[in-house]
N, C-alpha and C positions, 0 to 999 in steps of 0.2 A: 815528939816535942814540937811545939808550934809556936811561932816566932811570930810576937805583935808586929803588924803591918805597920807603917811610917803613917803619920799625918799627911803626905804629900801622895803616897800612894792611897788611900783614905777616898780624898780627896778624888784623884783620880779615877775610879773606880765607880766612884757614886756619880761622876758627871758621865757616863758612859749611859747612851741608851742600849741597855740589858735589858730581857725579857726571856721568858720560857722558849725555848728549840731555839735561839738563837746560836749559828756558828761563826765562831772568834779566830782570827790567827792575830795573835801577837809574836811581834819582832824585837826580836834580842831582849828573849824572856830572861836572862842573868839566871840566877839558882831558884826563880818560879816562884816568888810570894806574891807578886799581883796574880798570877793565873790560879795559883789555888785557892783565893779570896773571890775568885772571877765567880769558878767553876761553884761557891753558894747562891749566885744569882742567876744562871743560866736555867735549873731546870731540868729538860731533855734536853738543851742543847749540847757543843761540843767548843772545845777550846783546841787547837794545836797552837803552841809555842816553838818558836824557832828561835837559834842562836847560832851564831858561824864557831862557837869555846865551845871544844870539848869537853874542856872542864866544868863549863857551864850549864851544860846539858846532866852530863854526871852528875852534878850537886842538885841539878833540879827531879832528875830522874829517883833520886836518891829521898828527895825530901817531901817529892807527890804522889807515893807510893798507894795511898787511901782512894784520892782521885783519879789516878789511873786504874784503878782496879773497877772503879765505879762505870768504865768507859768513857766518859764525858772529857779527859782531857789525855793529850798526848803530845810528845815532844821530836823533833826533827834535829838534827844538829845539819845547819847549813847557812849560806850567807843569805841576804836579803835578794842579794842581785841575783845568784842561783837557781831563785825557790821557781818552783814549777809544782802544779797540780798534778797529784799521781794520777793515773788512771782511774776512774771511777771518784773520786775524790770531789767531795760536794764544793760548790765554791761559798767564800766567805760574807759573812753581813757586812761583818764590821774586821778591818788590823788596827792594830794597836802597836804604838811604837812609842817606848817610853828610852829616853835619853841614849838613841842611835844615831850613832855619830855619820854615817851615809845620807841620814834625813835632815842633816843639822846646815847643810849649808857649806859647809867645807871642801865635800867632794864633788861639785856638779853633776859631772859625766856616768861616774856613779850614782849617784841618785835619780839621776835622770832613770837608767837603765831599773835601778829599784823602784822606783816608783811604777814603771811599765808593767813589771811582776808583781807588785802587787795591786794593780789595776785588772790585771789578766785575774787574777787568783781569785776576785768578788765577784760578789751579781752585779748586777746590772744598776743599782742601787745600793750596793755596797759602800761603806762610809770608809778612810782611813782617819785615824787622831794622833795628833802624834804630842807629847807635852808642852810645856813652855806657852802655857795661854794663862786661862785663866778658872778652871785649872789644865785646859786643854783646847787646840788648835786642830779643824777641821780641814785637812790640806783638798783640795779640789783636785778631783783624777781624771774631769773630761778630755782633757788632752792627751790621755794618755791610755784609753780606752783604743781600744782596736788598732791597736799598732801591731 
């Protein structure tokens, strides 16, 4: 059963530069409908989603069962500030962070520390976005490269 995507994720989604082989990590993917609407523009590429909710993971793991079988997307249960690249583990183009409250401004010291990891986690020209633009906000990570 596949559940219409919102207007606002819609939205989202179409202002992303996506292309073929591109690799995505989205942050605090909730139960996974922007990453399975992702993983139709991607291609070869790869999507992992992460979330700190068990239960969050569960429902997405539950509901992206076609695209995970496909390889192309796979899911983490962990926090932002946490994430660490596993071994072997390609680094990312682009994260994506839709309505994460560590990236909102509220927690500093945390974000700070988030933003560092997902600065580590990209290339070198890795982009993060995170919402709240128009329809989305390019946060700048040079500062936060090589820490």
């Amino acid at each position: 059963m596949e559940t219409k995507l919102s207007q606002r994720l819609a939205k989202i989604i179409k202002a992303l530069p996506l292309g073929d082989g591109i690799h995505i990590l989205e942050i605090g993917c909730g139960p996974g409908a922007a990453v399975r609407e992702i993983v139709k523009h991607i291609g070869r590429g790869h999507i992992l989603a992460i979330d700190r909710s068990p239960k969050a993971i569960k429902q997405a793991l539950n509901g992206s069962k076609k695209e995970i079988a496909s390889g192309r997307l796979s899911f983490r249960q962990v926090s932002v500030e946490d994430f660490e690249l596993e071994k072997g583990e390609q680094a990312y183009d682009i994260a994506l962070a839709i309505r994460v409250g560590v990236l909102d401004g509220r927690h500093p010291k945390t974000a700070e520390l988030a933003l560092t990891k997902i600065a580590k986690a990209l290339t070198t020209e890795g982009k993060l976005f995170i919402d709240g633009g128009n329809p989305l906000n390019e946060i700048p990570l040079d500062r936060y490269r090589n820490r």
